[in-house]
N, CA, C and O atoms as a GROMACS GRO file, in nm:
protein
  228
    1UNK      N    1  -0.925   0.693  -0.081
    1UNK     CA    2  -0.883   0.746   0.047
    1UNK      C    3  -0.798   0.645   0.126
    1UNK      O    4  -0.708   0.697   0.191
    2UNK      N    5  -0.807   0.545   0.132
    2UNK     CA    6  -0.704   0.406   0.182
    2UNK      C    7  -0.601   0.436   0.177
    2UNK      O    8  -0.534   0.462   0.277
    3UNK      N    9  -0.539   0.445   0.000
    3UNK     CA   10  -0.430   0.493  -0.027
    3UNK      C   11  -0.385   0.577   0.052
    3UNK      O   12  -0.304   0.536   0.136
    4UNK      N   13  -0.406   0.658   0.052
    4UNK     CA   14  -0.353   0.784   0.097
    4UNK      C   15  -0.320   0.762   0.245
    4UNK      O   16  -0.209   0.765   0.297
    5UNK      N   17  -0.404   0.747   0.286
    5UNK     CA   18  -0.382   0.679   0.469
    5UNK      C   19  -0.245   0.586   0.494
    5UNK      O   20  -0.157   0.611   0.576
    6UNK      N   21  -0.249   0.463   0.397
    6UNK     CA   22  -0.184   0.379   0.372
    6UNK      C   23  -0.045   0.460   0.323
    6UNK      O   24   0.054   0.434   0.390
    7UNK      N   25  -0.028   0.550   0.220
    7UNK     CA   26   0.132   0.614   0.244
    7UNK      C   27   0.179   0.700   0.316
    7UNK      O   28   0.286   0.759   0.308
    8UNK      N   29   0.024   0.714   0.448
    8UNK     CA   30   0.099   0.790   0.525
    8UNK      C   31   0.122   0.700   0.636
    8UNK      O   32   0.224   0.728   0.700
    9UNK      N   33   0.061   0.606   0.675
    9UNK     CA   34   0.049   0.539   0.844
    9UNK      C   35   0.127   0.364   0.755
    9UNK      O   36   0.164   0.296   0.850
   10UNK      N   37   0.139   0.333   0.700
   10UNK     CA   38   0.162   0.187   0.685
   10UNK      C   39   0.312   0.204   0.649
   10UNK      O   40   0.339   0.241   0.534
   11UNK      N   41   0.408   0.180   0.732
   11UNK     CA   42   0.563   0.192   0.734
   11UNK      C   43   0.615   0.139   0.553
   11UNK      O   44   0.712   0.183   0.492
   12UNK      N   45   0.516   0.035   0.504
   12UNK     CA   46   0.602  -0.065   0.383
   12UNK      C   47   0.516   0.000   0.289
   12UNK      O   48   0.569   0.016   0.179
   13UNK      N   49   0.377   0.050   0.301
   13UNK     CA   50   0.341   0.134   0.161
   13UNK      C   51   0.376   0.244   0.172
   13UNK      O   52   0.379   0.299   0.062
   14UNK      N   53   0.421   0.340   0.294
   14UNK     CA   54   0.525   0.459   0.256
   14UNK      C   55   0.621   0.439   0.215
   14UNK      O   56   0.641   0.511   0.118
   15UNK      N   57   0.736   0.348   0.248
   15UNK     CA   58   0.830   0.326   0.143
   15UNK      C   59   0.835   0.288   0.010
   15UNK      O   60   0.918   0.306  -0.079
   16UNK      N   61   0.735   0.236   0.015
   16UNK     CA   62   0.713   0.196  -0.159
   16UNK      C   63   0.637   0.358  -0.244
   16UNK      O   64   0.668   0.367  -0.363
   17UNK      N   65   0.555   0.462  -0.194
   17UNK     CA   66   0.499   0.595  -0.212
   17UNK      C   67   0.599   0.693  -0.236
   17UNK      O   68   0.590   0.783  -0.319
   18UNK      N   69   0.722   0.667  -0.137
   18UNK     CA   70   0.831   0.717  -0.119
   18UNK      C   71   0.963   0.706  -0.254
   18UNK      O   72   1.036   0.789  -0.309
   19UNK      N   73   0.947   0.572  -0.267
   19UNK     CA   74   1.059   0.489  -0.358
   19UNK      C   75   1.016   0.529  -0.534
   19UNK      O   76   1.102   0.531  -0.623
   20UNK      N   77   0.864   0.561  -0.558
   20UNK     CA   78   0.791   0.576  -0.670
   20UNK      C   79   0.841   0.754  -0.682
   20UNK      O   80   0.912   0.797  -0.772
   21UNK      N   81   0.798   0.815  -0.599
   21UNK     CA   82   0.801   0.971  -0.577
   21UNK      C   83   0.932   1.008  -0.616
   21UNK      O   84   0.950   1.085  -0.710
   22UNK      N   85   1.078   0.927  -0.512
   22UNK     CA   86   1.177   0.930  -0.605
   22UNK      C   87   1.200   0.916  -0.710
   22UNK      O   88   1.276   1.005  -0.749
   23UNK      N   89   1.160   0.817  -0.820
   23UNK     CA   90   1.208   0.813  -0.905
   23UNK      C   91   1.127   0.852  -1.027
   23UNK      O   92   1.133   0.818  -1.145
   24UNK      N   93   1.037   0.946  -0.946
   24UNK     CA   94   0.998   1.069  -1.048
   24UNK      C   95   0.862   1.062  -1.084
   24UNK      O   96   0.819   1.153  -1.154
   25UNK      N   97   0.779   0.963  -1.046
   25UNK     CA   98   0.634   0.953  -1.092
   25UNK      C   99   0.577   1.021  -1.017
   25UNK      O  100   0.617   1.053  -0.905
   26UNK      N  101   0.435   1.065  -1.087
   26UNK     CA  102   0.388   1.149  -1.037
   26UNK      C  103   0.296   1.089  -0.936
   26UNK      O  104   0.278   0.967  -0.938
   27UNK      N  105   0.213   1.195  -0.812
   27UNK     CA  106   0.164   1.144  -0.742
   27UNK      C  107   0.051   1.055  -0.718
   27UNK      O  108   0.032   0.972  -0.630
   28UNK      N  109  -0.014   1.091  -0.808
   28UNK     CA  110  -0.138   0.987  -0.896
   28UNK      C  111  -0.081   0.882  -0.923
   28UNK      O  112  -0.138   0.793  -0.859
   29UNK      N  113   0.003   0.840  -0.984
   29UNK     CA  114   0.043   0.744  -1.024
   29UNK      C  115   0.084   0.659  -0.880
   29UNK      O  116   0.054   0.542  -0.857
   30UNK      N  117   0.158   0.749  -0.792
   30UNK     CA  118   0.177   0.691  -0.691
   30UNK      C  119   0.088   0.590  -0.625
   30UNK      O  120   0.100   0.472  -0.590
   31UNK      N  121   0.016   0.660  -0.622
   31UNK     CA  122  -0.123   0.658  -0.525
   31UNK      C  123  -0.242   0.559  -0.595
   31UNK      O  124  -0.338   0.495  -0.550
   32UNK      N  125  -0.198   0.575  -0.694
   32UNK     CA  126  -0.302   0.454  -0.774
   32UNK      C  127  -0.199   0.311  -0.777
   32UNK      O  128  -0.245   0.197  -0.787
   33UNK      N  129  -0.104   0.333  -0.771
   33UNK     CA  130  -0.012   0.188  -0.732
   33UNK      C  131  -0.016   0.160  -0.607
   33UNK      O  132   0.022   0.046  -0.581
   34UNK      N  133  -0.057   0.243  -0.494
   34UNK     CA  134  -0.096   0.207  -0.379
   34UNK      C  135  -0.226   0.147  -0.302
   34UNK      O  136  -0.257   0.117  -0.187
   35UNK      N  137  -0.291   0.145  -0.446
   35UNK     CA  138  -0.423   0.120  -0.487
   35UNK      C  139  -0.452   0.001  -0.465
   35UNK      O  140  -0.513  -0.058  -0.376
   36UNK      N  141  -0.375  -0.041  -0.608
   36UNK     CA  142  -0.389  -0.197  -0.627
   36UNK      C  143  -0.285  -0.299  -0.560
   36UNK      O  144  -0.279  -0.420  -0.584
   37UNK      N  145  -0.204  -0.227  -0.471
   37UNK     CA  146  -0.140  -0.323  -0.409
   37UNK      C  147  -0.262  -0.355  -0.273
   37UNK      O  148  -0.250  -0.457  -0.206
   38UNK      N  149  -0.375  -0.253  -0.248
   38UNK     CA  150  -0.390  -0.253  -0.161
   38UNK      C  151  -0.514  -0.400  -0.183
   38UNK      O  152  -0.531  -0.503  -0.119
   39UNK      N  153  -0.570  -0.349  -0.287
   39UNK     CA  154  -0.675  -0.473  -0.340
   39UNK      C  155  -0.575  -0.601  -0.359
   39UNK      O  156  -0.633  -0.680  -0.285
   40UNK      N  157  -0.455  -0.678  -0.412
   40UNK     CA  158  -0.431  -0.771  -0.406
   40UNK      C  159  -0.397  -0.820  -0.248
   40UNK      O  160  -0.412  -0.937  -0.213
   41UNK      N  161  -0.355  -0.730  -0.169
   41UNK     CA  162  -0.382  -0.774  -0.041
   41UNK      C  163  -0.512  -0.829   0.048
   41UNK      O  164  -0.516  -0.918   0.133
   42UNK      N  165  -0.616  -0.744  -0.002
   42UNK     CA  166  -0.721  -0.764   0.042
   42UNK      C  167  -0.740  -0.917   0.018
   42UNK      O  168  -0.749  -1.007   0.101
   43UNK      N  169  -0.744  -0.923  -0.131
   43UNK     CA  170  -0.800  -1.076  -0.218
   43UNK      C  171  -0.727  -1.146  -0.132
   43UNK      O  172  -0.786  -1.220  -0.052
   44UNK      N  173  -0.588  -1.136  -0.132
   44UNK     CA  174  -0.546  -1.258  -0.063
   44UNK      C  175  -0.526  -1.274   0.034
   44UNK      O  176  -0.443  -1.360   0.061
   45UNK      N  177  -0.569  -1.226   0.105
   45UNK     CA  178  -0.623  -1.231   0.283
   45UNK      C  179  -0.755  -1.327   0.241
   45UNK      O  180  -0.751  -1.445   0.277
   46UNK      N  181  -0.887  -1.270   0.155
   46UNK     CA  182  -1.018  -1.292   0.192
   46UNK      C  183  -0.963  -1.445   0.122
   46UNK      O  184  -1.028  -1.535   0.176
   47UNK      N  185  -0.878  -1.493   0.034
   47UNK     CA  186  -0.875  -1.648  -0.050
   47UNK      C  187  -0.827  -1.727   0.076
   47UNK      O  188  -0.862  -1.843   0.097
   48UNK      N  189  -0.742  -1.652   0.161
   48UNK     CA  190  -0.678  -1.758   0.252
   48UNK      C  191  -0.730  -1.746   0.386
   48UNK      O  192  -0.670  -1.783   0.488
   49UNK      N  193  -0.902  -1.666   0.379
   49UNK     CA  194  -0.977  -1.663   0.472
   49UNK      C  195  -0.837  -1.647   0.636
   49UNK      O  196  -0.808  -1.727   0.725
   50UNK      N  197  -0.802  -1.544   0.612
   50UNK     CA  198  -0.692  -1.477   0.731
   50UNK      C  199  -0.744  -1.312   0.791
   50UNK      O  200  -0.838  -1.242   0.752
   51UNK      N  201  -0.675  -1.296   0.864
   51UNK     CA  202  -0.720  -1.147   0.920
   51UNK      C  203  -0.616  -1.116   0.895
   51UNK      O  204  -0.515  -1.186   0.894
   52UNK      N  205  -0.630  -0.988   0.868
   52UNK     CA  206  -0.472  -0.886   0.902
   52UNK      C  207  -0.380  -0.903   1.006
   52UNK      O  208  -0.442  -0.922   1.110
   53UNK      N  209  -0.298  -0.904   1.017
   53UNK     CA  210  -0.161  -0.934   1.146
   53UNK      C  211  -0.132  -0.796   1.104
   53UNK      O  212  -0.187  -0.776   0.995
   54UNK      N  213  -0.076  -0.705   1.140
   54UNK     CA  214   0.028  -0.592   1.158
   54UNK      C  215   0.164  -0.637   1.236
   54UNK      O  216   0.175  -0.663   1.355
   55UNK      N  217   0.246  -0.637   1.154
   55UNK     CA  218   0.377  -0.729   1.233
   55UNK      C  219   0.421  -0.584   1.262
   55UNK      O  220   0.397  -0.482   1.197
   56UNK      N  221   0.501  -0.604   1.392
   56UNK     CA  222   0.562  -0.510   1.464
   56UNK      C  223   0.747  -0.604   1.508
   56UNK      O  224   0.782  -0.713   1.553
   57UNK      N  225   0.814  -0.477   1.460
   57UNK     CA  226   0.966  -0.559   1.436
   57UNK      C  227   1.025  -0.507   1.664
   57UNK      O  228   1.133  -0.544   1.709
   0.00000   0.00000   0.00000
């Protein structure tokens, strides 16, 4: 369920949900690459003991 939240509300994993969808994969696939980007973020937040920032341009 992250995922899914995440290609709808997170500006840089909708473009990346977006960029996959174009070029033809299916939405599962999407969405499970939205997955594990979401877990290597996590890890490397919790390794470099940081909080989330949400940068705003």
């Amino acid at each position: 369920m992250p995922a899914l939240v995440a290609a709808r509300y997170n500006p840089d994993l909708k473009a990346k949900y977006q960029s996959l969808i174009e070029s033809g994969k299916p939405a599962k696939v999407a969405v499970v690459t939205l997955m594990r980007k979401l877990i290597v973020m996590a890890n490397a937040l919790i390794k470099a003991d940081r909080l989330w920032v949400d940068k705003r341009a």
